[in-house]
N, C-alpha and C positions, 0 to 999 in steps of 0.2 A: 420487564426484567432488568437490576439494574447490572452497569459493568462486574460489579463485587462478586454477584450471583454466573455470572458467566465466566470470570477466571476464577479459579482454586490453585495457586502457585504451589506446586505439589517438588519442593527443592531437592530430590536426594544427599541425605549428610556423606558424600561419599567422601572419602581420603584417602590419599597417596603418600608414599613414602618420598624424604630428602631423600639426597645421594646417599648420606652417612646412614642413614637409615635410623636414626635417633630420636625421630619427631613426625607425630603426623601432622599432615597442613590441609588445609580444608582445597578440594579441588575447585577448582575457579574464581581463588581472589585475587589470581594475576589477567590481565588480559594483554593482548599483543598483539598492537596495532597494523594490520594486513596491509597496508602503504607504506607504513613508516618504520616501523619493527620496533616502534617504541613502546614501551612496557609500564604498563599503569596498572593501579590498583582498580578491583574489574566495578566496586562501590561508588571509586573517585570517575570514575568512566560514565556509570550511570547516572550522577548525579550532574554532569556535565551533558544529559538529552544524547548519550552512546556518541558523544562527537571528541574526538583524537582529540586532543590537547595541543599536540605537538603539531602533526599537521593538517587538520580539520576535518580527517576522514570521518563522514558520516557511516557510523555505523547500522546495522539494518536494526529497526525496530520491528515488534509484535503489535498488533494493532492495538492488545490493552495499551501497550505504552503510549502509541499513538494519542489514542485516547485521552487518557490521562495528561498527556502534554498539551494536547491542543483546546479542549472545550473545558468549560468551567464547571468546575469540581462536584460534580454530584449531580451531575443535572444529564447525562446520555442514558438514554433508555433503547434498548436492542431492540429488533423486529424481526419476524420469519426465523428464528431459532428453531424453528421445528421443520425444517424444507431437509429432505433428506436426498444425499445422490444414488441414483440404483445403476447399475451396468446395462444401457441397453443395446450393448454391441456386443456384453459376455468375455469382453476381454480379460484374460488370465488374471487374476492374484489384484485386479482393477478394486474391489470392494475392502480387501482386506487392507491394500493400500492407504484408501481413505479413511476407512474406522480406527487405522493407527495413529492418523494426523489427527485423527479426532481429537483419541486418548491424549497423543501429546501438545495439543496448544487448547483445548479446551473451546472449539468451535466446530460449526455443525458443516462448513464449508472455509473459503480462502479469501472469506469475506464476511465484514462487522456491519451491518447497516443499522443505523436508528437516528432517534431524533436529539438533540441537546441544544444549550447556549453557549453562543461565539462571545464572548464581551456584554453578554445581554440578548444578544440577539438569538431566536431562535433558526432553528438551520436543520438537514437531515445531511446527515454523512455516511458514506461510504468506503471504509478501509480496508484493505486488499492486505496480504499476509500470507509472506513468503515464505514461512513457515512452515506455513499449508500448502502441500504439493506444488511450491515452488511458486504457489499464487497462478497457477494455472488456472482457464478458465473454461467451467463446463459449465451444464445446465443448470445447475445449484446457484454456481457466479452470478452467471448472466440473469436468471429468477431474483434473485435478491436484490441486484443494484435497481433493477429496471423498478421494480416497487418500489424502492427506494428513491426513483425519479418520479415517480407517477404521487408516492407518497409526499413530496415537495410541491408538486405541482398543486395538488389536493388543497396544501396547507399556503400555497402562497410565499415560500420562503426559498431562500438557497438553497441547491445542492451541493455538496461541497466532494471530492472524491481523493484520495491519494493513493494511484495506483502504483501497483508492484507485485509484476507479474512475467513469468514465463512465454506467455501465449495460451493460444488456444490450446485446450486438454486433450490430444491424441487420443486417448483413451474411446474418447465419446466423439470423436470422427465428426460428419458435418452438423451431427445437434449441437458441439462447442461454437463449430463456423457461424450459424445463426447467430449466436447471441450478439453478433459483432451488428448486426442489421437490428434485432430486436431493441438493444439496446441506444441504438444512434435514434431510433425512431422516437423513442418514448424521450431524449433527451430534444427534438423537432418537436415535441408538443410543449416541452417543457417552457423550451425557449418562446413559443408561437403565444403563451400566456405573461410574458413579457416581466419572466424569472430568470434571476440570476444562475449559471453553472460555472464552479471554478475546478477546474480538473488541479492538482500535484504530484507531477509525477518524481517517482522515489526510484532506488538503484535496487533493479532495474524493473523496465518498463518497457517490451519486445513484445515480437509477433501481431496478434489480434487485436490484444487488449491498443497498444498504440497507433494501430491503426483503426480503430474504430473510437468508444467512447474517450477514450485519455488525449486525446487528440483534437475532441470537439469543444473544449470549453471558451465560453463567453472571454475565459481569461484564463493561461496556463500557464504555470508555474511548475518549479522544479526546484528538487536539491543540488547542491554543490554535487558535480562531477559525475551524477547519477547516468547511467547505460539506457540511452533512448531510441529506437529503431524498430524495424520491423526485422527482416531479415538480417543475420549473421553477418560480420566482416568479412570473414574471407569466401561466402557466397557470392556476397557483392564484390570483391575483388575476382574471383573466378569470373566472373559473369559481364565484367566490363573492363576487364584483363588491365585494372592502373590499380597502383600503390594507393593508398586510403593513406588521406591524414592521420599521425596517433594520436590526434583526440576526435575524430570523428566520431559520430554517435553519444558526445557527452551532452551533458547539458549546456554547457559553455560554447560545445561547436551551435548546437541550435538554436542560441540564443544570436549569437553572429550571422547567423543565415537565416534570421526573422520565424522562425516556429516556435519561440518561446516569449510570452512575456515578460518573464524574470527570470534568474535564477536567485531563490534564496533561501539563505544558511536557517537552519534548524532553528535554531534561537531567537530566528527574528519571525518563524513561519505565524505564529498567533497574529501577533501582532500587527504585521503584513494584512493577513485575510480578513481578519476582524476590522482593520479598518476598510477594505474591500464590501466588506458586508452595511459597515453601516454608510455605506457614501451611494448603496443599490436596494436597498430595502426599503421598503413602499413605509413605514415606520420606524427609524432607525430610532435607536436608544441616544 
């Protein structure tokens, strides 16, 4: 199935009234930068990869967008589109929840896995989408990537992942907690067959998910300023009763304190990993 077939960009023409009330204006062609308060045309925003202008705030992406920015135009193919999540703990309003993120980002879970080309190279990717339940991770998540690693292994090629998630899904209690084991394991074979894993972690990236797979790559990378930790600020301040750095938990504090190996900006991210891929690929282009 290709990307096309899996988004349907379904835009509401909705409109609002000016002050004078004289004119309608179409809703959402201003956008206003949540760092900066600086105010852009929300077309000139997106044509700029959702990155501020003004002061480089990365915006959050959907993983079509993802997509579409990162691998080469026509060429990602999706997998496990038909993995469906069920309640097995029966928790309240837990299904209707899901079925609604469905309807609205046009995926079956909080995560895109499939196969395409990096510069030529082929690759399997997995992107997280926080859209969807906040990019939470439950049994659907954790099912997906793990094929999605086993799938690479298969083929011989990179995995490549850019996580952006909440944590583990409460909802689905210790069957979310596994996947954090499920998925490090299948990432030990991956590595054991002497493949490339480049984890990217995106704002934000908490709880399970950074402590387990976004955590393990061969090579890890991050966007500008992106929220990376396991547990809460002020947990960890209650808990070890000192003041926290204010920029603790970015990507820039991690990259100072060796758990990252880059941080880099949006615009360079292709370009960056595609050459990653072909300086580790058993046939590079």
């Amino acid at each position: 199935m290709s990307i096309r077939d899996i988004f349907k960009k379904n835009k509401p023409n909705r409109k609002t009234m000016t002050s004078k009330g004289q004119h309608d204006v179409p809703e959402g062609i201003v956008t206003k930068c949540p760092e900066c308060n600086h105010v852009m045309l929300t077309k000139d925003l997106q044509k700029n990869q959702k990155v501020c202008p003004n002061c480089q705030y990365h915006h959050k992406l959907t993983s079509q967008e993802r997509i579409e920015d990162f691998l080469d135009e026509g060429t990602f193919e999706s997998f496990d589109d038909h993995l469906q999540t069920v309640n097995p703990l029966n928790f309240p309003g837990y299904v209707e929840k899901v079925k609604s993120d469905m309807k609205k980002t046009g995926l079956n879970e909080a995560v895109l896995t499939g196969t395409g080309m990096l510069e030529g190279n082929k690759v399997v990717v997995a992107v997280m989408d926080s859209f969807f339940r906040m990019g939470s991770m439950g049994s659907v998540v954790g099912e997906k990537i793990t094929r999605a690693i086993e799938k690479a292994t298969e083929l011989g090629v990179p995995f490549i992942i850019f996580t952006a998630s909440g944590g583990a899904r409460m909802q689905e209690g210790v069957i979310s907690l596994m996947q954090m084991a499920k998925t490090s394991v299948a990432l030990e074979r991956h590595g054991a067959k002497g493949n490339l894993f480049i984890s990217i972690m995106t704002h934000p990236t908490t709880g399970g998910v950074s402590a387990s797979f976004a955590s393990l790559g061969d090579i890890n990378l991050a966007e500008p300023q992106a929220l990376i930790g396991f547990a809460g600020r002020r947990v960890i301040e209650q808990t070890v009763r000192e003041k926290l750095p204010n920029d603790f938990q970015t990507a820039e504090f991690l990259l100072a304190h060796g758990q990252l190996d880059a941080v880099v900006p949006r615009s360079d991210m292709r370009k960056t990993v595609g050459t990653l891929v072909k300086l580790h690929v058993k046939e590079a282009v």
